[in-house]
Structures are given as structure tokens and as C-alpha cells.
FIZA-808733 format. One line per 4 residues: number of its first residue (from 1); for each residue z negated, x, y negated of C-alpha. Coordinates in nm, 3 decimals. Each point is the difference from the previous one (the first is absolute). Layout:
N
NUM	Z,X,Y  ...
% end
This chain:
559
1	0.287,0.104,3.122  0.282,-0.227,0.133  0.324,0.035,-0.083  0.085,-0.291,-0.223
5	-0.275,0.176,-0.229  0.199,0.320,0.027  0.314,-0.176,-0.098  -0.138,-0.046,-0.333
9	-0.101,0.350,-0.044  0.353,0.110,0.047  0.126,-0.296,-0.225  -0.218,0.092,-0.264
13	0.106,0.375,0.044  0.394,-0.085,0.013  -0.054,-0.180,-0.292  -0.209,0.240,-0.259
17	0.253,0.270,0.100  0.298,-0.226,-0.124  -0.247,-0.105,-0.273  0.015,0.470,-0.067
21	0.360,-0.032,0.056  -0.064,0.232,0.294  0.219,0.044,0.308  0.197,-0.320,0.107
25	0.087,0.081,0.321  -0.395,0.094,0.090  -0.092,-0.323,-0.181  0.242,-0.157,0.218
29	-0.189,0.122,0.303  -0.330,-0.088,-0.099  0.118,-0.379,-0.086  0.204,0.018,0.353
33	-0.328,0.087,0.147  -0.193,-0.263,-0.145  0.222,-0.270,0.122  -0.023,0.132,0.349
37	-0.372,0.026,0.024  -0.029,-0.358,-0.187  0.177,-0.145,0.287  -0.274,0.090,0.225
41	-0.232,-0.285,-0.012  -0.269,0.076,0.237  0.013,0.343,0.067  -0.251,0.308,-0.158
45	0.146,0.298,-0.179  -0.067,0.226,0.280  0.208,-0.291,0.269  0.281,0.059,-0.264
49	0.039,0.364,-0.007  0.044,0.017,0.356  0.335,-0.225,0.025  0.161,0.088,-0.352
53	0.161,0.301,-0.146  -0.087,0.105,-0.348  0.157,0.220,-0.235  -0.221,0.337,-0.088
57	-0.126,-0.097,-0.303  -0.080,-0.408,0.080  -0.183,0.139,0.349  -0.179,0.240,-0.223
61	-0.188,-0.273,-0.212  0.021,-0.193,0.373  -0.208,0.270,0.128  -0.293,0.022,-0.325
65	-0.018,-0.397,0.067  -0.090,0.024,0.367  -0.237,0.289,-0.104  -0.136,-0.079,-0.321
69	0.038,-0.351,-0.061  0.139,0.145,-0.319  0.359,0.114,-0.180  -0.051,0.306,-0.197
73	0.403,-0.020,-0.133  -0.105,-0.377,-0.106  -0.284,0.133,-0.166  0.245,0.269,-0.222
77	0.266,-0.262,-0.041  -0.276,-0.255,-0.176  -0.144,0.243,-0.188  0.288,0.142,-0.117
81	0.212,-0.329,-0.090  -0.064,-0.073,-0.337  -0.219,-0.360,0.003  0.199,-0.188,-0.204
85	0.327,0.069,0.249  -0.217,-0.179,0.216  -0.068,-0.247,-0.184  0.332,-0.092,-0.054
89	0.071,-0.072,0.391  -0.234,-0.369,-0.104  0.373,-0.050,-0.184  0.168,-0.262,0.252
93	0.352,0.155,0.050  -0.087,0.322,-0.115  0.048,0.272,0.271  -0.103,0.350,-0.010
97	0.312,0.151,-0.020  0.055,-0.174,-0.341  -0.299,0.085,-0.122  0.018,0.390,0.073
101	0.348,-0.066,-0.208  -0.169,-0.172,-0.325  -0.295,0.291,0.049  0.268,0.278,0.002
105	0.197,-0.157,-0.242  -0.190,-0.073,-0.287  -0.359,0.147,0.108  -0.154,-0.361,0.048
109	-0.363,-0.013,0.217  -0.118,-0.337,-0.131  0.069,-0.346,0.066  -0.013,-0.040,-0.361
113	0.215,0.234,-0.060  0.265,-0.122,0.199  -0.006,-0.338,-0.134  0.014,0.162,-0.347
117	0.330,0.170,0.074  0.162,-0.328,0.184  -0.139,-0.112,-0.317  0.197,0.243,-0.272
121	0.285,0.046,0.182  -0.105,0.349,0.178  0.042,-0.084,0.330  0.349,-0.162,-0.027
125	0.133,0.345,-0.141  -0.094,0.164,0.307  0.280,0.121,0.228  0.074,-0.265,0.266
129	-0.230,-0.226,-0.173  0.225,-0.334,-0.103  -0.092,-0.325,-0.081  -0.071,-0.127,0.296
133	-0.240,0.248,0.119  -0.173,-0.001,-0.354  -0.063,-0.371,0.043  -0.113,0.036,0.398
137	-0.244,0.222,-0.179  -0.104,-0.240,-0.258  -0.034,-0.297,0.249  -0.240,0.211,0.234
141	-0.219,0.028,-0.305  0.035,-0.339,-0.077  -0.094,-0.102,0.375  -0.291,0.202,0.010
145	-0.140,-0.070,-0.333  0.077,-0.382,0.098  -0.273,0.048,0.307  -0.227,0.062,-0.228
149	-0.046,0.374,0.124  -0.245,0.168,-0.175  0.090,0.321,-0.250  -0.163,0.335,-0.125
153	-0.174,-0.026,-0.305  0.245,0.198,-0.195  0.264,-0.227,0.065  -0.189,-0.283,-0.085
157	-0.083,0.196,-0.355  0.350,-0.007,-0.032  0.086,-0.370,0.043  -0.255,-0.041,-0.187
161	0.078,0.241,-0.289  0.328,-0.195,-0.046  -0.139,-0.391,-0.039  -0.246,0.108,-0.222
165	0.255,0.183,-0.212  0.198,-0.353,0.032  -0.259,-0.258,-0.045  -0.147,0.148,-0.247
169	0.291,-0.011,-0.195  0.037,-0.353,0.063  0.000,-0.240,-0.295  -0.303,-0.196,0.024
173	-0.219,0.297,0.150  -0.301,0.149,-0.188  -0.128,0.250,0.298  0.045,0.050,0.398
177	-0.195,0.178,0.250  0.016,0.092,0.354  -0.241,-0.137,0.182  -0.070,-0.047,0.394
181	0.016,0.213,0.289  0.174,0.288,-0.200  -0.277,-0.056,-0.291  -0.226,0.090,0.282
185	0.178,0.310,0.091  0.043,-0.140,0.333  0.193,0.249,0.210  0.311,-0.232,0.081
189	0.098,-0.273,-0.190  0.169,-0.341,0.159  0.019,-0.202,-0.369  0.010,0.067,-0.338
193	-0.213,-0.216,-0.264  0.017,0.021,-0.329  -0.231,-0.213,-0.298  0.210,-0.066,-0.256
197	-0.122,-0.145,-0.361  0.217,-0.250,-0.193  -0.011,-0.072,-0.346  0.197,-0.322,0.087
201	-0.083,-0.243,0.247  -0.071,0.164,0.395  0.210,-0.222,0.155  0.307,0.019,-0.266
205	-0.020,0.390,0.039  -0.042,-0.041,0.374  0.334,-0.224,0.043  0.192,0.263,-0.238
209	-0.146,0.318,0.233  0.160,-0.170,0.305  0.336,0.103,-0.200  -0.096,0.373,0.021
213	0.319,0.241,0.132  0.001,-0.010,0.358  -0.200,-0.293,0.119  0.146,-0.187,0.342
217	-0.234,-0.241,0.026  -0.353,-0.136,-0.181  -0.318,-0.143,0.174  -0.220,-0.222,-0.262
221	0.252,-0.126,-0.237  -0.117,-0.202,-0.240  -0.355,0.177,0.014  -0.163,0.254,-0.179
225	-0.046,0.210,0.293  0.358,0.119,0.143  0.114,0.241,0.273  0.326,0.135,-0.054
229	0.222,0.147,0.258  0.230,0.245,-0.064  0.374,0.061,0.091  -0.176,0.408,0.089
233	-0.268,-0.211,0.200  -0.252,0.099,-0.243  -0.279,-0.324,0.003  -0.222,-0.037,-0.337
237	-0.245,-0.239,-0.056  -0.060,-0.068,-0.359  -0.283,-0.203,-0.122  0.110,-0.090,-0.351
241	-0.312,-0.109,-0.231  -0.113,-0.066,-0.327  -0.219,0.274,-0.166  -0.326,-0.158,0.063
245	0.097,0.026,0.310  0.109,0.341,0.029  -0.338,0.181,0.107  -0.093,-0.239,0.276
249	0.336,0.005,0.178  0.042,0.321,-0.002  -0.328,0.030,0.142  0.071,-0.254,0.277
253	0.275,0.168,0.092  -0.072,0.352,0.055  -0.331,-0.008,0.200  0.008,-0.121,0.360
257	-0.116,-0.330,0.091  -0.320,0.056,0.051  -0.047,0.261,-0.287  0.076,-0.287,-0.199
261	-0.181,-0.300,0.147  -0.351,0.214,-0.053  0.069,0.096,-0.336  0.088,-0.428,-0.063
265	-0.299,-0.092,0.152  -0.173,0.258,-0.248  0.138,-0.200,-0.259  -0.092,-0.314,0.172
269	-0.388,0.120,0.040  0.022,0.026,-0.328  0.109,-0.351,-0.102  0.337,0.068,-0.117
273	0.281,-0.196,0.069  0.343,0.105,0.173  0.316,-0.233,-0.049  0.403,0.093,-0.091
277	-0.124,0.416,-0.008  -0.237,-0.068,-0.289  -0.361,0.019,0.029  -0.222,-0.291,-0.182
281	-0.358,0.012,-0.115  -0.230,-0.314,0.065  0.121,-0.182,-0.288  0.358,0.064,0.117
285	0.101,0.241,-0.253  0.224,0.217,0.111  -0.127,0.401,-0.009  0.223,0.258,-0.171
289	0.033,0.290,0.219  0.188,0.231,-0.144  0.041,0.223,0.376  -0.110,0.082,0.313
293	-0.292,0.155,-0.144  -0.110,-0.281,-0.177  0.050,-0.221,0.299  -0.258,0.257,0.211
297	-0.183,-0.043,-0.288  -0.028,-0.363,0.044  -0.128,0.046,0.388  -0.252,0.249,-0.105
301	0.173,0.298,0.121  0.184,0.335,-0.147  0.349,0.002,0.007  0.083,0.122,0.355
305	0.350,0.211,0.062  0.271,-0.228,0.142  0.061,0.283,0.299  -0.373,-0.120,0.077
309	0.075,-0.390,0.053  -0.040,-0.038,0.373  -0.310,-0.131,0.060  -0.097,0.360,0.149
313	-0.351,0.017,-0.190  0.104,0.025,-0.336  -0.144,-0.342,-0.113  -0.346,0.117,0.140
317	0.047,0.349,-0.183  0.092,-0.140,-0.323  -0.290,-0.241,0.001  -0.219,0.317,0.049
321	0.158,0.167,-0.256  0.152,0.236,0.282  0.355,0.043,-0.016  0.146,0.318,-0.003
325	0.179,0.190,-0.290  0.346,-0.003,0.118  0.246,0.304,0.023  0.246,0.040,-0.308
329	0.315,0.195,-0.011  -0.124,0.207,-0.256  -0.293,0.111,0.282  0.253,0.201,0.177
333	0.032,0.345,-0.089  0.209,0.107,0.283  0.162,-0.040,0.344  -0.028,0.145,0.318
337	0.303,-0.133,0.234  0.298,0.102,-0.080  0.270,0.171,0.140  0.248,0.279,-0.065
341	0.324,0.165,0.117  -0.159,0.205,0.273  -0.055,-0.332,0.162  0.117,-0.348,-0.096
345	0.029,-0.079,-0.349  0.039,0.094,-0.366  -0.330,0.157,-0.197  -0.285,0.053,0.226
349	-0.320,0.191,0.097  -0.081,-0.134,0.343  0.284,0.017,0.265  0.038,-0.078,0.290
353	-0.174,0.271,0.333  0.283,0.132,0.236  -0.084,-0.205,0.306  0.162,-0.310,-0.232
357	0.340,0.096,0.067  0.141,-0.314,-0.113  -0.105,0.094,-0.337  0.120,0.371,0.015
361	-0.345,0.111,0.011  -0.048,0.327,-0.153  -0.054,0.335,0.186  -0.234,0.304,-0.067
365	0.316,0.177,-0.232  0.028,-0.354,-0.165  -0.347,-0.027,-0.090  -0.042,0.355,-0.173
369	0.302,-0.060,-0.203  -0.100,-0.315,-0.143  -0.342,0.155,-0.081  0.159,0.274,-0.217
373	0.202,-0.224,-0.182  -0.303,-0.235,-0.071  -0.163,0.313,-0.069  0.275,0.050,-0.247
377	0.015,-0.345,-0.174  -0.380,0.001,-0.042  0.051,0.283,-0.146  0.245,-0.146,-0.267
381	-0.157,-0.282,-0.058  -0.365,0.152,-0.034  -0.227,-0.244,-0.185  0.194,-0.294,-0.035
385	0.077,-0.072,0.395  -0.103,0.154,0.361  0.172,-0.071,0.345  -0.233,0.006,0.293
389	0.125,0.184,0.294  -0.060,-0.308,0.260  0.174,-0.089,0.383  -0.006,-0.387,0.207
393	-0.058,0.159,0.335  0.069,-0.210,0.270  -0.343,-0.087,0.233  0.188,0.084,0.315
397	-0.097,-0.258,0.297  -0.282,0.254,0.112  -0.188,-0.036,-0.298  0.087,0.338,-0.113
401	0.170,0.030,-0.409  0.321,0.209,0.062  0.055,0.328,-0.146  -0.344,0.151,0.089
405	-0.283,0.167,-0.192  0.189,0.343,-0.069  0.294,-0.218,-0.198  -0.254,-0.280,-0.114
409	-0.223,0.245,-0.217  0.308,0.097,-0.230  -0.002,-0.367,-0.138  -0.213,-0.132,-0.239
413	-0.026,-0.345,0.166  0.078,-0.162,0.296  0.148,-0.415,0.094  0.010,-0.032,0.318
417	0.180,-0.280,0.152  0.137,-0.172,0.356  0.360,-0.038,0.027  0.036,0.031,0.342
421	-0.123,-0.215,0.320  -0.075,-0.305,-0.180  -0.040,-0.220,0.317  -0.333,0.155,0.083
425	-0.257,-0.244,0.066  -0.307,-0.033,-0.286  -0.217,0.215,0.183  0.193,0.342,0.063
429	0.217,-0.079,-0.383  -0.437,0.010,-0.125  -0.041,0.268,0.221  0.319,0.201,-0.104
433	-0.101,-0.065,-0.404  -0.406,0.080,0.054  0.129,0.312,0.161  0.244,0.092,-0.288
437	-0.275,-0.035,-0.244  -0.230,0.259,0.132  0.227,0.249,-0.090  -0.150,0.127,-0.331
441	0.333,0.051,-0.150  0.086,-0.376,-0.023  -0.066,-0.135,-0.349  0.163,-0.347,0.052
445	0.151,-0.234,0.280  0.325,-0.105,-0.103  0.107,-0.357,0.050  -0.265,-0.102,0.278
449	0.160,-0.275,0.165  0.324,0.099,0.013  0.155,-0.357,-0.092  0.318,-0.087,-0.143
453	-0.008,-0.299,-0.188  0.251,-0.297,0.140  0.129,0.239,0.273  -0.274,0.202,0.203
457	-0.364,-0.143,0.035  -0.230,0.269,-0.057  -0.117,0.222,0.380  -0.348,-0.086,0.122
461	-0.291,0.158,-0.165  -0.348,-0.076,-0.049  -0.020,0.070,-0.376  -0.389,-0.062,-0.046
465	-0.045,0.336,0.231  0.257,0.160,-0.173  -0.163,-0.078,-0.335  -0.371,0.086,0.117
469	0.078,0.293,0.113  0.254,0.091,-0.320  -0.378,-0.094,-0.173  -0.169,0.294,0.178
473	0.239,0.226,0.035  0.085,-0.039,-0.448  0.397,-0.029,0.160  0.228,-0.240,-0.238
477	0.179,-0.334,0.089  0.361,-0.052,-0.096  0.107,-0.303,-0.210  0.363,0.075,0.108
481	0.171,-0.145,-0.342  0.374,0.016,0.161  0.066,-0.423,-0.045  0.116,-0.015,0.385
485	-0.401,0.183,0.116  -0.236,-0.146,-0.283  -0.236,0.182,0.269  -0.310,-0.001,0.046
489	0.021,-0.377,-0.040  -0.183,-0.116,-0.368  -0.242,-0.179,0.273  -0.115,0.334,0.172
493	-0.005,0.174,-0.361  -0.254,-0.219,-0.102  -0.184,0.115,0.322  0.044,0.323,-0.089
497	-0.150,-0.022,-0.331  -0.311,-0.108,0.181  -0.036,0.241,0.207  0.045,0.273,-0.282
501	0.350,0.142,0.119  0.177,0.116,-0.206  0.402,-0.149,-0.081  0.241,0.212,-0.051
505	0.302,-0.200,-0.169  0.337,0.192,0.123  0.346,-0.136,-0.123  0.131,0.149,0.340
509	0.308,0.074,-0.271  0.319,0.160,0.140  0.200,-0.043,-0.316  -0.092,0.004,-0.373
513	0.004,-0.357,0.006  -0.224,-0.002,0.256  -0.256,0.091,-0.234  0.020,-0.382,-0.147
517	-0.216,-0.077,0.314  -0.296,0.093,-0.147  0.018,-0.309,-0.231  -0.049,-0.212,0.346
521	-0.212,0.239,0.162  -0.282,-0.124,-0.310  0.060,-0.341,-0.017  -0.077,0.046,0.409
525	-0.299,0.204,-0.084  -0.122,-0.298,-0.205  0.053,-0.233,0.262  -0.206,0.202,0.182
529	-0.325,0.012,-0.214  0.042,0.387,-0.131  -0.090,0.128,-0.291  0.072,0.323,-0.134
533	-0.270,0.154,0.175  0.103,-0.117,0.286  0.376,0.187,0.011  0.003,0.383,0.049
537	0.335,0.012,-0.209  -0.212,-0.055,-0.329  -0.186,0.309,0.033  0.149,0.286,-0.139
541	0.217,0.292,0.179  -0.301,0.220,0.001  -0.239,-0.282,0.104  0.265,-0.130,0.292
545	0.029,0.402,0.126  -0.375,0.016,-0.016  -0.051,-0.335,0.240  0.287,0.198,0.186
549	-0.207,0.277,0.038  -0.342,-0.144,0.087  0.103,-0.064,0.378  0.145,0.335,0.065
553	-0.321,0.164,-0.169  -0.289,-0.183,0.196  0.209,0.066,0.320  0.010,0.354,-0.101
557	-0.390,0.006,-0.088  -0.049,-0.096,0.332  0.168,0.229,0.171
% end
């Protein structure tokens, strides 16, 4: 490693501590030390150690670099930083130490909700927050926003959430609907678009929408199709229509381009006519569709999910009457990943193993007492509701799942999960996972990629072996539903579902609310081609305990 890479190890580490609102004066070294290593253009890591003097704890990480390759305090600090504080370095303007002061201040982990509380007036009644800080705040939004910087999907749901609310309202306006990339359930959104239905003429209701609170600035005046800007930097596309119309756009604008084109040229084939988002027979008439599914109908094909629309196959599987029956909400009858007191959150039933210190992992003493007071609310609530006695153990770089058999056999399941040495190459991170799962206690591998959406790319794994061998071994995937993971990818979950592995969909919840992620963890699951059958959270307790079991037995029979 040479030492300009090192520099941003200890930058990275200087700043998640002041992101903790940990030590200053050690945060101060760490940044002193990156500045000094930065300096030194040419020269390796090991060169550097030799001519510079380095506190105790910045030659300590020093040290694991030149050894490892690897920073096990930058591992702790990432996994233990909430995401969204992360997140919320994109803001231009917005340093860490501010942030640590909105997050102890009014309990904020989300871009979104930071821009609701510049929004409502929260953030001004902080201490030491006046005006002019508040509106620093507000233009670093604005700026990143303007760059067209992509956001999670929940924040999209919430811009969008508001302009239906306020076009819908609008006079003129029979219906709107999102449609799009966030239609799609894509994972980050860049651009909201809407279809909106008038009752009076599109262009008329177009010109008044430009009018709509907060606009700066309008592309396509005097159009039917209109993107609005936003003072917030919010950008929405509306495609206002008559509602003949109405179908057909909406359509148009939700697949992706080439989802689209081939279902056109189905039409086409069939010698209708396209022109102004109405379809034509051969005498010119224009064909009522009342929807979507009318519209398949058309291109002799069953209605196919919008999460499907990416010219990944589905075409080809509708036409062979081959599309999956999607996951519903209603499918899931429980969850799995959740955590509690004892480690890093509010209800739970699978904390965190005691090597993940940054998450308080829980000790031997820990673990019995939770189990007698599970023991005592299933107890309670006999027959109506049942808390599984679960653990995420971290797969230590070795391979090995911490805690050991001895302290493994007391739970009832097992996630195991990396959190640690994520700059191993593909082949020892497959190595290190393949290894985890041959230990018959592991029921599930917790977020498999370890990615962070919009601020850590996910480690290097070869995910076909790790799903082959998950096939084999009858060892669950993780569709991680937390909206900064969304992992395993909705790309891989389809893979998974063909090679008969099982998906476990975990809300990775550390609050009540966090149990709201389960709403995105299915429209993910969709995206991803399961059904039901597919997901091992739709079996019930005793069915998920017995799939538990079935490793730990065969390895036992064999004995």
C-alpha cells in the first residue's frame, strides 16, 4: 500500500469518529496524519513509517495496513455509523461535525429526514442552529439535488407522496400515477414522472401545473409534457394527457426503452397503429384500452408486473405463459432480522455475535438472558405470536461464524454475515463465505455483498459460487430490506430463484420503524422474480425452525 492510499484510511477514520461524536483531539490526530502521509507522493507505506512519527493509535491502524492491507477500526466505524449519516456527507457544505449535531439533536439518520426538518422548522430550533446555518443546510441539498444525484427509494416515495397529493388535487385533474424508474422499483431514483389525466385540455392543465408551490424554473412550456424544477431541487416530469390516452402513456413511461419498443413492435406485428399515445386499428379507429392490461392484451401477452419491465426475459416468459406469481405483502408471515437492546436496536430476535463490537455484540450472560425473557413473552403471548431465539454472527475473515458450536446450539437460527475486512479480493471474500456455510448452524447469509447504496460499492464476491453452493448445502440468501443494502441485488435474487435457494427477506430493523422496510424488501423481491415459494419468511415459525433444523440434523446423522 502507498501512503497516499493510507491517507485516506485515516481521513475516512477521522471523519466517522466526528461523524460518532467521538474524541476530538484523537480525530484530530488521525486527520493530522492523513495530511502528512498525503504529502508523500511517491513513497510506499512502509518508506513512510520509517521517517514519520505517529501517534499510538494512528500507527496502530499504520501497522494492520502494512500487514493486512486492511483497517479493522475502519471496518467497526462503517459498520457502526448509521448509513444515512453517511449519506449525508454527498450534502456540499455539510461537515461531519454538523451532522453528528442534527443526529444528536433531533435523532435524524436520513437525508430525507434532514431535509424534512430544514423543511418544518426543526432544525432552526436547534441550539446554535440560526438562520444562516439552516439555509447553508438547505443550499447543500439544493446543490446536490441540482447534480442530479441519485436518491434512495424511500425518499423518492416521499417526493413523490407529496405531488401526487398536490396534483391530484389540481383543478382540471381526473387521476395521476407514478410512473418511471421508481414505478420500476429501481433501487435509486434520479427523476420523478408522473402521468397525469385532464379532464380539460393537456396543455391548458400543463401551463397551470407549471404554477405549482415551489417551482424555480419549467422545461417544455407550452407542451403537454413538462419538467418542473423545484425550489427543494425536486425534478418531476409530468406527461399530462387526455384519458384515451391514459393507458398508453403510462405504459411508455414506466418500462425501459427497450421493454417498451418490443412490446410496440408487438402491436405493430399485429397491424395496429401507434400515433399521439393512442393505438389505431387498420381502419384508423382508435382502440379503447381501458389499462395496462388491456394494452398487453393488445400485443398478445398477460399483463406483466411493472418491477418486471427491463427487458430481462420477461417478454419471452409472458409469451410462454411463464411469468412468475409475484410476492405480496400479505405472503409474509414473519421476519427474521431484527435487532434488540442486547445489541443495536429496538425489538429484535437476531443480534448482533460479540466479535462485532461496534454493535455491542452480545456476550454468553447476554445471550441467556434474552432467551429467558423470550422464553417469557412466548409464554404470554402463547397462540397468537412466537419470538424465535436467532443471532447475525459475524463470518470472521477465516471463514469461521463467531461464537462457536457450544454457544451456536442454544439458538434456534443462525445469519451469518461479513462486517469486517471488506477489501479482500473475490477469491478469499468466496472463500471466507463457502467456508462460513459449512457450518451446519448457519441458516442464512446476511446481506451478501456487503454494499451500501450511494456510499460503499459492495466487497468482491463471486455470488454464482456462493449461490451454488447455498443450493447444496439448503443454506438461505439474504434480501437485506434496510433501503441503504437492498442486498442481494434484485438481479442475483432472480439467480437465486433458479438455482432453488431459498430468500430470506430481513428488514435488518434496529428501531420499530425499521420494521416499515419490509414494504421495500417485497417490492425488491418482485423485482427479483420471487414468488412466495421462493422466500423462506412465508413459511411458518414451525416450518422456518424446521428448515433451521435440517442442516444441523444431517450433519449430526453423519457423524
Amino acid at each position: 500500500m502507498d501512503a497516499r492510499a493510507a491517507a485516506h484510511v485515516l481521513a475516512e477514520i477521522a471523519t466517522l469518529r466526528q461523524l460518532r461524536g467521538e474524541d476530538e483531539a484523537e480525530s484530530a490526530l488521525f486527520e493530522a496524519a492523513s495530511k502528512q502521509l498525503g504529502a508523500q507522493l511517491t513513497r510506499s507505506l512502509s518508506e513512510a513509517l520509517t521517517i514519520g512519527a505517529f501517534a499510538p493509535p494512528v500507527r496502530a491502524v499504520l501497522d494492520e495496513l502494512v500487514s493486512d492491507g486492511d483497517s479493522s477500526l475502519l471496518d467497526d466505524l462503517r459498520e457502526e455509523t448509521p448509513e444515512g449519516l453517511q449519506e449525508m456527507l454527498r450534502v456540499p457544505g455539510l461537515g461531519p461535525t454538523t451532522i453528528q449535531r442534527v443526529h444528536a439533536g433531533l435523532g435524524i439518520e436520513t437525508l430525507q429526514e434532514l431535509e424534512d426538518a430544514v423543511r418544518d422548522g426543526r432544525l432552526g430550533a436547534l441550539p446554535r442552529f440560526g438562520p444562516r446555518l439552516v439555509e447553508r443546510v438547505r443550499n447543500g441539498i439544493m446543490q446536490l439535488r441540482a447534480t442530479g444525484a441519485p436518491v434512495l427509494l424511500p425518499h423518492a416515495d416521499a417526493e413523490a407522496l407529496r405531488l401526487l397529493h398536490e396534483i391530484g388535487s389540481h383543478e382540471g385533474v381526473s387521476r395521476v400515477a407514478l410512473s418511471g424508474t421508481l414505478r420500476r422499483r429501481m433501487e435509486t431514483v434520479n427523476e420523478l414522472a408522473l402521468v397525469v389525466e385532464c379532464t380539460l385540455q393537456p396543455i391548458a392543465v400543463a401551463a397551470s401545473l407549471t404554477h405549482l408551490r415551489g417551482v424555480q424554473r419549467v422545461v417544455g412550456s407550452g407542451t403537454r409534457v413538462i419538467s418542473l424544477h423545484f425550489a427543494d431541487a425536486t425534478t418531476a416530469t409530468l406527461h399530462c394527457v387526455r384519458p384515451a390516452q391514459f393507458a398508453m402513456t403510462l405504459f411508455r413511461t414506466t418500462g425501459n426503452a427497450e421493454h417498451v419498443r418490443e412490446v410496440l413492435q408487438r402491436l405493430v406485428d399485429r397491424r395496429y397503429r401507434i400515433a399521439d399515445d393512442e393505438v389505431r386499428d387498420t381502419a384508423g379507429h382508435v382502440v379503447p384500452i381501458a389499462d395496462e392490461g388491456g394494452l398487453y392484451a393488445l400485443a398478445g401477452l398477460p399483463f406483466i408486473a411493472p418491477e418486471l419491465r427491463e427487458a430481462q426475459g420477461e417478454l419471452a416468459a409472458a409469451a410462454a405463459n411463464a411469468l412468475p406469481s409475484l410476492l405480496e405483502a400479505s405472503d409474509i408471515r414473519g421476519v427474521l432480522h431484527c435487532h434488540s437492546l442486547y445489541s443495536d436496536g429496538g425489538f429484535g430476535i437476531s443480534d448482533h455475535s460479540r466479535s462485532a463490537l461496534n454493535a455491542h455484540g452480545m456476550s454468553a450472560a447476554t445471550v441467556q438472558q434474552q432467551h429467558d425473557e423470550i422464553d417469557a413473552v412466548n409464554v404470554t403471548l402463547a397462540g397468537r405470536f412466537r419470538v424465535l431465539k436467532g443471532v447475525e454472527a459475524d463470518i470472521l475473515p477465516c471463514g469461521t461464524v463467531d461464537f462457536g458450536a457450544p454457544l451456536l446450539d442454544r439458538f434456534e437460527y443462525v445469519i451469518a454475515s461479513v462486517h469486517t475486512r471488506f477489501g479482500m479480493n473475490a477469491t478469499q471474500m468466496t472463500d471466507r463465505v463457502l467456508k462460513a456455510m459449512e457450518d451446519p448452524h448457519v441458516t442464512i447469509i446476511g446481506h451478501p455483498t456487503g454494499r451500501l447504496l450511494l456510499t460503499r460499492e459492495p466487497y468482491a464476491i463471486e455470488i454464482a459460487r456462493v449461490l451454488e453452493r447455498a443450493a447444496q448445502l439448503g443454506v438461505a440468501v439474504e434480501l437485506n430490506a434496510d433501503p441503504h443494502r437492498l442486498d442481494l441485488d434484485w438481479r442475483s435474487c432472480r439467480a437465486a430463484r433458479e438455482a432453488r435457494v431459498q430468500v430470506e427477506l430481513g428488514p435488518d430493523a434496529h428501531s420499530i420503524a425499521g420494521l416499515d422496510h419490509v414494504a421495500l424488501g417485497v417490492s425488491m423481491a418482485r423485482k427479483g422474480w420471487l414468488g412466495a415459494p421462493d422466500v423462506l419468511n412465508t413459511r411458518s415459525a414451525d416450518e422456518v425452525l424446521a428448515f433451521a433444523r435440517r442442516r444441523r440434523a444431517a450433519v449430526l446423522a453423519t457423524a
